[in-house]
LUMGU-648271 format. One record per residue (C-alpha): residue number from 1; residue in one letter; x, y, z. Coordinates in steps of 0.05 Angstrom, whole numbers, plus 5000, padded with zeros to 4 digits. Example, Ala and Ser with C-alpha at 12.3 -4.5 7.8 and 13.67 -1.06 7.14 Angstrom:
residues 2
{i: 1, aa: A, east: 5246, north: 4910, up: 5156}
{i: 2, aa: S, east: 5273, north: 4979, up: 5143}
end
This chain:
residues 345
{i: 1, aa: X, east: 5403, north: 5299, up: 5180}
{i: 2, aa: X, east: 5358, north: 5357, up: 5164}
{i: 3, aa: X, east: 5306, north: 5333, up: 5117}
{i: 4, aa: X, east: 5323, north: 5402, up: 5066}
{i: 5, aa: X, east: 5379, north: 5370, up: 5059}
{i: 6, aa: X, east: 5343, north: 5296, up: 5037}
{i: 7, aa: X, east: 5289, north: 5330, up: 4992}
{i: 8, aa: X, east: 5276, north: 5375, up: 4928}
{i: 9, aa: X, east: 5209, north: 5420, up: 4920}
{i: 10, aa: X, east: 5138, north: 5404, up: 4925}
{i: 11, aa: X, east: 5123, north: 5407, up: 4849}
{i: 12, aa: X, east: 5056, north: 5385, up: 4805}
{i: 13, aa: X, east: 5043, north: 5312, up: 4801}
{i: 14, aa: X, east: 5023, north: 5269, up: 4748}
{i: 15, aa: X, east: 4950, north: 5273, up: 4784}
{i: 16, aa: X, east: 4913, north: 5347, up: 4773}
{i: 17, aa: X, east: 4908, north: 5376, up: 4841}
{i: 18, aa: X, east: 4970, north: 5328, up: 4879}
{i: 19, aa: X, east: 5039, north: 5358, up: 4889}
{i: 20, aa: X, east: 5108, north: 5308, up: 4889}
{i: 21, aa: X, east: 5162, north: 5308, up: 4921}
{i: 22, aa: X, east: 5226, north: 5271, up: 4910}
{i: 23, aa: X, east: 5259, north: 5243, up: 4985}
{i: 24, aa: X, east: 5334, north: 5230, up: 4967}
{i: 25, aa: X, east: 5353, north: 5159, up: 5001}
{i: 26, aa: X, east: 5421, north: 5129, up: 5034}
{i: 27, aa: X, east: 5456, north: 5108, up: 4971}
{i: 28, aa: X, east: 5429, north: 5154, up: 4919}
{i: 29, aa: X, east: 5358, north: 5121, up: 4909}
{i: 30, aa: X, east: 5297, north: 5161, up: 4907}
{i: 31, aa: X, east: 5226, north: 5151, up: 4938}
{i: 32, aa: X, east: 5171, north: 5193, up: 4926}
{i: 33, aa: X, east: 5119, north: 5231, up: 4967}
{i: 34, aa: X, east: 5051, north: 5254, up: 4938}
{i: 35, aa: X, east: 4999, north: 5292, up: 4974}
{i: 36, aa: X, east: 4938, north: 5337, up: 4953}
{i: 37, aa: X, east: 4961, north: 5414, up: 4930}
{i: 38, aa: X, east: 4966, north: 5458, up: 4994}
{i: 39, aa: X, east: 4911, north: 5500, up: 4969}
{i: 40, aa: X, east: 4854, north: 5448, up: 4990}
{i: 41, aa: X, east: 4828, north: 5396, up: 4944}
{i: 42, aa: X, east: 4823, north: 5397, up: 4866}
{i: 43, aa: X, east: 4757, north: 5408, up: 4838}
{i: 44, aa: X, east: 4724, north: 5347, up: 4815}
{i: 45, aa: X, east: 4736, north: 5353, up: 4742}
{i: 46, aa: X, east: 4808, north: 5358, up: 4747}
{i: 47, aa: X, east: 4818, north: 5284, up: 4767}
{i: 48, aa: X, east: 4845, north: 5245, up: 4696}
{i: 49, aa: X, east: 4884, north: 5196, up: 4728}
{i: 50, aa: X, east: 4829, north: 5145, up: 4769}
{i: 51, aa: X, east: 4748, north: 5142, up: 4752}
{i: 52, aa: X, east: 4714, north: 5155, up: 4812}
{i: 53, aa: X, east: 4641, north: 5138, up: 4791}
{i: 54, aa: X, east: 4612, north: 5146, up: 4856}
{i: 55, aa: X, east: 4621, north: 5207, up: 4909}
{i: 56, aa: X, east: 4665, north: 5179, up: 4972}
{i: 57, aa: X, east: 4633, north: 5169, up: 5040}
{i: 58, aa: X, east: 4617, north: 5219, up: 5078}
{i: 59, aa: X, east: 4583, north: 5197, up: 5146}
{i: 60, aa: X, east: 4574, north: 5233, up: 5207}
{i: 61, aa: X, east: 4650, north: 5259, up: 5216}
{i: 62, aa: X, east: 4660, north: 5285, up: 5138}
{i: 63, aa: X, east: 4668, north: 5355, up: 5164}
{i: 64, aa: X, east: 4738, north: 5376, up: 5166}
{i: 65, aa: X, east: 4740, north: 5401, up: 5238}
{i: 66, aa: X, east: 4769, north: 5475, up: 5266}
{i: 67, aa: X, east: 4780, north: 5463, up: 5336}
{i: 68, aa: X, east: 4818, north: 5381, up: 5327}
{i: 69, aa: X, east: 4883, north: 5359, up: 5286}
{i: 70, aa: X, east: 4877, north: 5297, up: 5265}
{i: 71, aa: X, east: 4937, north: 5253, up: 5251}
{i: 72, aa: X, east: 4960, north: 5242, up: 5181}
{i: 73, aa: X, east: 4957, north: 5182, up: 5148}
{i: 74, aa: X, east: 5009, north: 5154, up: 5099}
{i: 75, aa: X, east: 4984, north: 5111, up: 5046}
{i: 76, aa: X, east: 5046, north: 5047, up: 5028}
{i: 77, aa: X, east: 5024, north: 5013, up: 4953}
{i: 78, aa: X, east: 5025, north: 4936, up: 4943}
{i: 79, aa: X, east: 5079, north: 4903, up: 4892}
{i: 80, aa: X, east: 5069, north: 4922, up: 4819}
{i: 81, aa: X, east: 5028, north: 4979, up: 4841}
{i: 82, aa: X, east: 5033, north: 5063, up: 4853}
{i: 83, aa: X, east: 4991, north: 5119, up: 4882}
{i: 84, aa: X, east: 4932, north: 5134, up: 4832}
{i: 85, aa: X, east: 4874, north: 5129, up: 4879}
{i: 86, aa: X, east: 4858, north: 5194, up: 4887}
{i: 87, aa: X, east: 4780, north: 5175, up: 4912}
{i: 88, aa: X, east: 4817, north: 5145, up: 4975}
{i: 89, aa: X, east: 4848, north: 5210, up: 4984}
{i: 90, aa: X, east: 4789, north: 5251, up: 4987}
{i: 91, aa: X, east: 4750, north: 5206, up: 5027}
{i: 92, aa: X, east: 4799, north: 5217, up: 5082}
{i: 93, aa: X, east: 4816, north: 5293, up: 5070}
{i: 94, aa: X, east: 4746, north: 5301, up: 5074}
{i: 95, aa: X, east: 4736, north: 5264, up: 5148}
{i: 96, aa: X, east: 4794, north: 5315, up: 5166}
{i: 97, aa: X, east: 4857, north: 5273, up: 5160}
{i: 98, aa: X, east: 4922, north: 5301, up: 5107}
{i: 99, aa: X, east: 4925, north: 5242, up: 5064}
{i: 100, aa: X, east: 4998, north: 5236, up: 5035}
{i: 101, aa: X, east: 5015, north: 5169, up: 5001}
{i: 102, aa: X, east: 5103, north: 5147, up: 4985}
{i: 103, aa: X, east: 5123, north: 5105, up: 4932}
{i: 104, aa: X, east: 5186, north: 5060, up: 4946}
{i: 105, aa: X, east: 5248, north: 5070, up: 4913}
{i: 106, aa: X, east: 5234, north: 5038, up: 4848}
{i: 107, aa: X, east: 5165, north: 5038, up: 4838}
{i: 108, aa: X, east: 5118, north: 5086, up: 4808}
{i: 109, aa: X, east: 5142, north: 5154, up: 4795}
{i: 110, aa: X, east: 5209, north: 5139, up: 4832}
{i: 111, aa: X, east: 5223, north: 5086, up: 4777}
{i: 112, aa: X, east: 5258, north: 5139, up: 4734}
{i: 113, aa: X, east: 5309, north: 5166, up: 4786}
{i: 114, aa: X, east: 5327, north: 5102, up: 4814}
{i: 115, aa: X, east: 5407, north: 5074, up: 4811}
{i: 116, aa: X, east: 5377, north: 5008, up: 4775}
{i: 117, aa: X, east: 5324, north: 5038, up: 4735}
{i: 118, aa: X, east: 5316, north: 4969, up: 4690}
{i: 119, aa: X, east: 5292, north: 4921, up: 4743}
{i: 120, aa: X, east: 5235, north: 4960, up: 4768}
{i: 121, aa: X, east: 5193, north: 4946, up: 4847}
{i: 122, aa: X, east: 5267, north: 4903, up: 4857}
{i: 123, aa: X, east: 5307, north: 4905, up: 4919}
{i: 124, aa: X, east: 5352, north: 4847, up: 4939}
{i: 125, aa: X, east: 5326, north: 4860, up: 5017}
{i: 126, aa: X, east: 5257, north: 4895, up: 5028}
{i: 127, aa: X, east: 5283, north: 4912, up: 5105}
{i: 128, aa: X, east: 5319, north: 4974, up: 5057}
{i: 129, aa: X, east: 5240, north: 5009, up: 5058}
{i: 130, aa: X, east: 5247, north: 5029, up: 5125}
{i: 131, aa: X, east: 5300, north: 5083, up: 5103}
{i: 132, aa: X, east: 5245, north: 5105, up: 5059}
{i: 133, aa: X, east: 5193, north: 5103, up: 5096}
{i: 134, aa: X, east: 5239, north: 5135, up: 5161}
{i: 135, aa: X, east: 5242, north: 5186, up: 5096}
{i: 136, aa: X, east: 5172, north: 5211, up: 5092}
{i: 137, aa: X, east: 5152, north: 5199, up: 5165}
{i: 138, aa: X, east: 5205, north: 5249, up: 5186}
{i: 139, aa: X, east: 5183, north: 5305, up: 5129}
{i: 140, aa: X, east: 5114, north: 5296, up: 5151}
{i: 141, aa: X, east: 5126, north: 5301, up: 5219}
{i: 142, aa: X, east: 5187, north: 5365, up: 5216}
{i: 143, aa: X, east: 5168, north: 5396, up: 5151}
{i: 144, aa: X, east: 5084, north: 5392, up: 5153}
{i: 145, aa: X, east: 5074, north: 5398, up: 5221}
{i: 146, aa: X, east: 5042, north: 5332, up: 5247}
{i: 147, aa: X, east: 5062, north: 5303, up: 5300}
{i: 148, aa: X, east: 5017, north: 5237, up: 5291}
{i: 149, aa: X, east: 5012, north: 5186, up: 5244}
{i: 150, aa: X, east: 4979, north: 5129, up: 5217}
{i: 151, aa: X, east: 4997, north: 5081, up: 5170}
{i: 152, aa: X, east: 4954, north: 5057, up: 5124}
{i: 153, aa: X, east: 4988, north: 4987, up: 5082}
{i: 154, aa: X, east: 4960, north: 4944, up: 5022}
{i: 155, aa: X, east: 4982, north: 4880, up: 4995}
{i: 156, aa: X, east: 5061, north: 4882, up: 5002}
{i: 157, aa: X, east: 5054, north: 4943, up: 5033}
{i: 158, aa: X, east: 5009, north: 4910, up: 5087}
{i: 159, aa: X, east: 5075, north: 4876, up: 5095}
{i: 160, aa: X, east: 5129, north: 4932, up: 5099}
{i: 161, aa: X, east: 5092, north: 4978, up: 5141}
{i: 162, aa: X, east: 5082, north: 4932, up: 5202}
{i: 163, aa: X, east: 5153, north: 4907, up: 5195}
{i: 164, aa: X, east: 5178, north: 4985, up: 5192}
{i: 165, aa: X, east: 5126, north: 5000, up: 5245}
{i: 166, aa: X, east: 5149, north: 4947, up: 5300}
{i: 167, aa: X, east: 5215, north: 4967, up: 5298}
{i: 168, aa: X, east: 5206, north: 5036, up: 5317}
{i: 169, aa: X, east: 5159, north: 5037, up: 5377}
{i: 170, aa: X, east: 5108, north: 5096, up: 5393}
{i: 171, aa: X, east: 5111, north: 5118, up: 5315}
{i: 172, aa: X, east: 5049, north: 5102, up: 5298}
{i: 173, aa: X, east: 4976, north: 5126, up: 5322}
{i: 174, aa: X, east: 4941, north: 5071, up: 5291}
{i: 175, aa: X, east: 4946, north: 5019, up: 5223}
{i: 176, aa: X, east: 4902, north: 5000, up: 5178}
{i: 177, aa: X, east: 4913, north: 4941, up: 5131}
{i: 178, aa: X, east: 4886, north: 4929, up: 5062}
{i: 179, aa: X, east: 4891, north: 4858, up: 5041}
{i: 180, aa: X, east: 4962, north: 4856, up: 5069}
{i: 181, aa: X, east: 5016, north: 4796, up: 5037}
{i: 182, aa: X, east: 5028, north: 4759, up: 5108}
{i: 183, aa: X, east: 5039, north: 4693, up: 5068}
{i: 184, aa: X, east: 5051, north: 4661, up: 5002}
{i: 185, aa: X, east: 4991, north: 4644, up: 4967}
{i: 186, aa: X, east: 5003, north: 4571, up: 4951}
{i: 187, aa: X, east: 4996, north: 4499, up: 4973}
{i: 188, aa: X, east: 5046, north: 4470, up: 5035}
{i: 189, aa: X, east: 5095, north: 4443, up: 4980}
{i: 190, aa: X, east: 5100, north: 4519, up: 4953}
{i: 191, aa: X, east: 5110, north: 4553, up: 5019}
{i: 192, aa: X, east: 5150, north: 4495, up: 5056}
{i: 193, aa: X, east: 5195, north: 4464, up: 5011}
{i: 194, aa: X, east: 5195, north: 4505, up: 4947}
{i: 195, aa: X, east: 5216, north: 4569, up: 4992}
{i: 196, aa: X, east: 5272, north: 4529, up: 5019}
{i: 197, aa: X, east: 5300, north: 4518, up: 4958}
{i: 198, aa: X, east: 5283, north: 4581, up: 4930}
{i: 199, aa: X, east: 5331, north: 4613, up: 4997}
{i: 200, aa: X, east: 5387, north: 4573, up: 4961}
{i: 201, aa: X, east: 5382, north: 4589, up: 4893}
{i: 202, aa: X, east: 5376, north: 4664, up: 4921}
{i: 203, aa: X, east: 5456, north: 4654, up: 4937}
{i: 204, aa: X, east: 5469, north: 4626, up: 4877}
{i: 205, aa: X, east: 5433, north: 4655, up: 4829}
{i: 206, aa: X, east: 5399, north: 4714, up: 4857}
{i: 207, aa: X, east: 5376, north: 4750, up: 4803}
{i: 208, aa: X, east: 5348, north: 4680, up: 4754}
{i: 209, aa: X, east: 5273, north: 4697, up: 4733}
{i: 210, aa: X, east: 5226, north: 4667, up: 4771}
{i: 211, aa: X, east: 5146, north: 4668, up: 4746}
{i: 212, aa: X, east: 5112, north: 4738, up: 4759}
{i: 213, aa: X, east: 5039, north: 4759, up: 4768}
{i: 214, aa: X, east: 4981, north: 4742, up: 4726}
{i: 215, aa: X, east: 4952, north: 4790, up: 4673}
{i: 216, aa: X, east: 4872, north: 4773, up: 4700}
{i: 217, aa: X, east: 4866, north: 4810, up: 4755}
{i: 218, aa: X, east: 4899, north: 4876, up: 4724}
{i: 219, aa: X, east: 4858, north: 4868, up: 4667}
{i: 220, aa: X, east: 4798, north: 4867, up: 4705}
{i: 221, aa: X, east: 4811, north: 4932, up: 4741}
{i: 222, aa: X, east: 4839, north: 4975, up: 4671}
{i: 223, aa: X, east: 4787, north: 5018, up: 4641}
{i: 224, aa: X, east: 4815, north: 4998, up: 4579}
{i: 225, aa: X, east: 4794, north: 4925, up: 4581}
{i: 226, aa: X, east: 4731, north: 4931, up: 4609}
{i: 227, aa: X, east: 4753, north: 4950, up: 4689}
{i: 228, aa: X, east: 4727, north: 5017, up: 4721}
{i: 229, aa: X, east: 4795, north: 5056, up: 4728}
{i: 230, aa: X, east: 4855, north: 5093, up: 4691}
{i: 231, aa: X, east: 4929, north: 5083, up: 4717}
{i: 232, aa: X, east: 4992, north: 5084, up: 4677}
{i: 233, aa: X, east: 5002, north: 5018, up: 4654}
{i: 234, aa: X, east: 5081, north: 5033, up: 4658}
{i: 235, aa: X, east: 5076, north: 5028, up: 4728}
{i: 236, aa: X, east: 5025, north: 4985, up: 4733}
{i: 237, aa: X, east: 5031, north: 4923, up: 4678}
{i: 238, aa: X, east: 4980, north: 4879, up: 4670}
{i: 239, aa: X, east: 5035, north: 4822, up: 4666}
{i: 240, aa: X, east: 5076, north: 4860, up: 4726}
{i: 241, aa: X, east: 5151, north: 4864, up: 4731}
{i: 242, aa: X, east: 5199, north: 4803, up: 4735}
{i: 243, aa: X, east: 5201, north: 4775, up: 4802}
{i: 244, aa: X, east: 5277, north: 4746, up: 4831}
{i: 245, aa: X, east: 5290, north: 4700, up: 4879}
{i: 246, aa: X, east: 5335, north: 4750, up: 4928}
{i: 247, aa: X, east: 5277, north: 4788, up: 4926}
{i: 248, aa: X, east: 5234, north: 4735, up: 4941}
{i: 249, aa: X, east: 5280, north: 4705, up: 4988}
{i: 250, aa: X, east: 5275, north: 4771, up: 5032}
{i: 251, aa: X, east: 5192, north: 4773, up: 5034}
{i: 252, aa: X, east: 5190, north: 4699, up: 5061}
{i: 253, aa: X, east: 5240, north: 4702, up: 5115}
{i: 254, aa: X, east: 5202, north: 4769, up: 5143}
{i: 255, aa: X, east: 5128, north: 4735, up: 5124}
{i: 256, aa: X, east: 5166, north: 4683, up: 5167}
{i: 257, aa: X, east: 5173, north: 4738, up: 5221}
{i: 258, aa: X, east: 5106, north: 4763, up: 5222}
{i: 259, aa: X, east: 5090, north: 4686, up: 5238}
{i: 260, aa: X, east: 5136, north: 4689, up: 5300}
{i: 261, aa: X, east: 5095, north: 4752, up: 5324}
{i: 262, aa: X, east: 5116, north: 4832, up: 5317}
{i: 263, aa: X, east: 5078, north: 4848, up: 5374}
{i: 264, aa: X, east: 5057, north: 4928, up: 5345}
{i: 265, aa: X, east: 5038, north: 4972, up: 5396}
{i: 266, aa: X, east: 4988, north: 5011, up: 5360}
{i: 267, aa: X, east: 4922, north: 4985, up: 5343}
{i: 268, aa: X, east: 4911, north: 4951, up: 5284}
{i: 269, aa: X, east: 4844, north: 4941, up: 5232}
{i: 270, aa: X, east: 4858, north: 4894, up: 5177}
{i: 271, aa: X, east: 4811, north: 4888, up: 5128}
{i: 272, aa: X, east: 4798, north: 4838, up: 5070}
{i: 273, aa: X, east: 4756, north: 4804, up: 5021}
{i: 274, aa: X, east: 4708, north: 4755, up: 5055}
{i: 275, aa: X, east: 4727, north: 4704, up: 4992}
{i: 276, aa: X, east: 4786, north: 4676, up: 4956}
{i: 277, aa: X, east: 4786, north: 4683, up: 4878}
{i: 278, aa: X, east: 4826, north: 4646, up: 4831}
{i: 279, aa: X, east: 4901, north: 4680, up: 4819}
{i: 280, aa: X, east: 4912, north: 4635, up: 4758}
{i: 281, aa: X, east: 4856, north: 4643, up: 4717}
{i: 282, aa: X, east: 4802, north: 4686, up: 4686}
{i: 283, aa: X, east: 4737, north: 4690, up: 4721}
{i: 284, aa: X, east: 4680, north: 4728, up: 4729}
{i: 285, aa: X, east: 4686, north: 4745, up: 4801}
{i: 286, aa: X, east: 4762, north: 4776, up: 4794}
{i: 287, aa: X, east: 4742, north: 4841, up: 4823}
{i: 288, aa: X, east: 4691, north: 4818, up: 4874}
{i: 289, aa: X, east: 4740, north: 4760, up: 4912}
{i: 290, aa: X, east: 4815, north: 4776, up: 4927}
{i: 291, aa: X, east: 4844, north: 4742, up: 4868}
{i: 292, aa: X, east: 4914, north: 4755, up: 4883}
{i: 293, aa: X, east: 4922, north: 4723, up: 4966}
{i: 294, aa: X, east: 4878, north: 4681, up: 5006}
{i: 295, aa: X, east: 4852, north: 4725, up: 5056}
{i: 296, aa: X, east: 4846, north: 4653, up: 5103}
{i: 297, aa: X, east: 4920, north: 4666, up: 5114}
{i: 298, aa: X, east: 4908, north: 4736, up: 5129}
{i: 299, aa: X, east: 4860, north: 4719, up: 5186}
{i: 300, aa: X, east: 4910, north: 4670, up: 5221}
{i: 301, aa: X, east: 4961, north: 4715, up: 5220}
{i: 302, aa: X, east: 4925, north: 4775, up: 5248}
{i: 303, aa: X, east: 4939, north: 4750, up: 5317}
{i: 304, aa: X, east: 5021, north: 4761, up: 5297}
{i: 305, aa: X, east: 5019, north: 4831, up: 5295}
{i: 306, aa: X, east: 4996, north: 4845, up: 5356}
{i: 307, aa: X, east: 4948, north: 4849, up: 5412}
{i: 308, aa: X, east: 4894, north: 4904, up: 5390}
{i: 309, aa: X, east: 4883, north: 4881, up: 5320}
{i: 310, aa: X, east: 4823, north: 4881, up: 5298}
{i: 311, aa: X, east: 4794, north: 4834, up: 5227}
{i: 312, aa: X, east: 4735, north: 4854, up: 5185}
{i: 313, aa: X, east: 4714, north: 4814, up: 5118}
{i: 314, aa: X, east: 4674, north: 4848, up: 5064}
{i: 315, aa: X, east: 4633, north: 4810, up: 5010}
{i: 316, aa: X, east: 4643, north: 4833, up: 4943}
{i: 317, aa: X, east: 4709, north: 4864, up: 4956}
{i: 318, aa: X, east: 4774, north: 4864, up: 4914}
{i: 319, aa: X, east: 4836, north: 4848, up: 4932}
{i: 320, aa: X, east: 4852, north: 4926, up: 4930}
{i: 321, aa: X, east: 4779, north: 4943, up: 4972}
{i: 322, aa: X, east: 4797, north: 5009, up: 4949}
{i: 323, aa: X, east: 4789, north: 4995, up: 4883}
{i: 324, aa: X, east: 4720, north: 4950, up: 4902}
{i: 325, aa: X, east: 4653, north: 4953, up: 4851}
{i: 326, aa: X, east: 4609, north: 5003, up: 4892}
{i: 327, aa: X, east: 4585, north: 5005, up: 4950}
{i: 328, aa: X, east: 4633, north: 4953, up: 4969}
{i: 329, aa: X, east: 4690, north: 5011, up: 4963}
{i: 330, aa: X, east: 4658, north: 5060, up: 4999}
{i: 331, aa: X, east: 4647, north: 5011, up: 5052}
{i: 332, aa: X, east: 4713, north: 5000, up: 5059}
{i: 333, aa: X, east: 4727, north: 5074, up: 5067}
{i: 334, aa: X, east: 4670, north: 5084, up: 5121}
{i: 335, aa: X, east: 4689, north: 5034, up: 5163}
{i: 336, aa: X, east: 4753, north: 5052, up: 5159}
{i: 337, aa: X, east: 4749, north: 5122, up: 5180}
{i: 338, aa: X, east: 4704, north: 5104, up: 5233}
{i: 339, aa: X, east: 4747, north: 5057, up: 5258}
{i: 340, aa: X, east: 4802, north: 5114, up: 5267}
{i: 341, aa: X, east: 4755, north: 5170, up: 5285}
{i: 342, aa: X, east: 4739, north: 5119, up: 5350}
{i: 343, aa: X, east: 4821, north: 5093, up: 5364}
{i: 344, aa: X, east: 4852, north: 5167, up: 5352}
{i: 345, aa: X, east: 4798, north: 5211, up: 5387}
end
């Protein structure tokens, strides 16, 4: 199917100097794609939407270069999360790679046009992203004109995009995972029997409330309560959206998956925080541990994905690195683009 025929106009975006564009879905749903204005970056003043107190790494390779096209990278948001991160853009327009960043159907500003526009970041099967995904790979690739891509995954997105990614071989140039959901942050009585049961009350009862995230960690971040950054706290709730156990269900049997091995054939850099935080309480160290997963679980799963995945740990870091106290953030954004300077030369 042509992809004119799947999506409407680039038009302004919520963020000064980003364009949107709506991807229509099998079924009706929407998903959204966001990237920087054609015309080149915005000027710094003209960025509302996320505090960017410090200037993003530059390093050797900051240049945009004339003579090599670099792949584009496609930016996949955690649960209870959206696109507003526009430092993590510029960092990697800036080393020469078009930075475009989706938002599932459901989430973010794709919340609004969505066929069930009261349970929002809710799909009874998660395996449904990959028409969304398939979506905005296929504009970026027919419509922009790159014929490479990398993927670039955080929290729950670290889980979609390597599920969407192993399934369709030769797709991807390279991945890069922030803090990615591989497992259930919990004791063995949580992720043994308590999922078990929680796969039979998803026939059941699919859509019973289950607990949800804590407020901590997004009150940490929020400008507004003493954090260092301004979202919409629409999309992104302190006290997140209700979680249900279909939904739930779905992310354990393909966590499950990962653990069997998914054996991507692009190589992989998965970074985390070197330290687990507390998920259930206020602390002091919310935004310099990852306070939402135990990034233990990330490291023994890294093997799963594939056989060129590489692990690094940074002290100090969040469990969004991107949204990391300095210089932990720009850290994460360095090695980062080095990394894929060296795998995609």
């Amino acid at each position: 199917m042509r992809n004119d025929d799947l999506a409407g106009p680039w038009r302004p975006d919520v963020l000064a100097g980003f364009e949107q564009r709506q991807m229509k879905l099998p079924g009706g749903e929407i998903a959204t794609l966001i990237r920087r204005q054609a015309a080149g970056p915005a000027d710094a003043a003209g960025r509302p939407a996320a505090r960017r107190p410090a200037a993003g790494p530059q390093g050797s390779g900051s240049a945009r270069s004339a003579t090599v096209r670099k792949p584009a990278v496609l930016y996949l948001h955690g649960f209870v999360d959206y696109f507003f991160q526009t430092h993590m853009a510029d960092a990697f327009e800036e080393r020469g790679y078009r930075f475009y960043a989706i938002e599932l159907r459901g989430y973010g500003r794709s919340i609004a046009h969505g066929q069930d526009p009261d349970h929002p970041n809710f799909v009874p099967e998660i395996a449904v992203y990959a028409q969304d995904l398939d979506a905005a790979a296929e504009l970026i690739a027919e419509e922009e004109g790159h014929s490479e891509l990398i993927g670039l995954g955080h929290s729950t997105g670290g889980l979609i995009m390597p599920l969407w990614a192993a399934k369709r071989p030769g797709r991807l140039k390279a991945m890069v995972l922030n803090s990615p959901w591989l497992d259930f942050n919990a004791g063995w009585i949580m992720r043994g029997p308590f999922t078990q049961v929680m796969h039979l009350i998803a026939k059941v009862a699919p859509m019973a409330p289950v607990s949800g995230i804590k407020v901590h960690y997004g009150r940490a971040l929020h400008h507004e309560t003493g954090g260092e950054w301004d979202y919409d706290l629409t999309w992104k709730p302190h006290d997140g959206f209700p979680a249900y156990p279909v939904w739930f269900s779905s992310v354990r049997r393909w966590q499950a998956r990962v653990a069997e091995g998914i054996g991507l054939d692009c190589p992989v850099l998965m970074m985390t925080s070197l330290r687990r935080g507390d998920n259930a309480h206020h602390h002091d160290e919310l935004v310099t541990t990852d306070s939402v997963l135990d990034p233990a679980q990330m490291w023994r799963l890294a093997p799963k994905l594939g056989a060129d995945v590489e692990v690094r740990a940074l002290e100090g870091g969040a469990h969004d690195l991107s949204l990391s106290p300095e210089p932990v953030r720009s850290r994460f954004l360095e090695e980062s683009l080095d990394w894929l300077d060296r795998v995609t030369a």
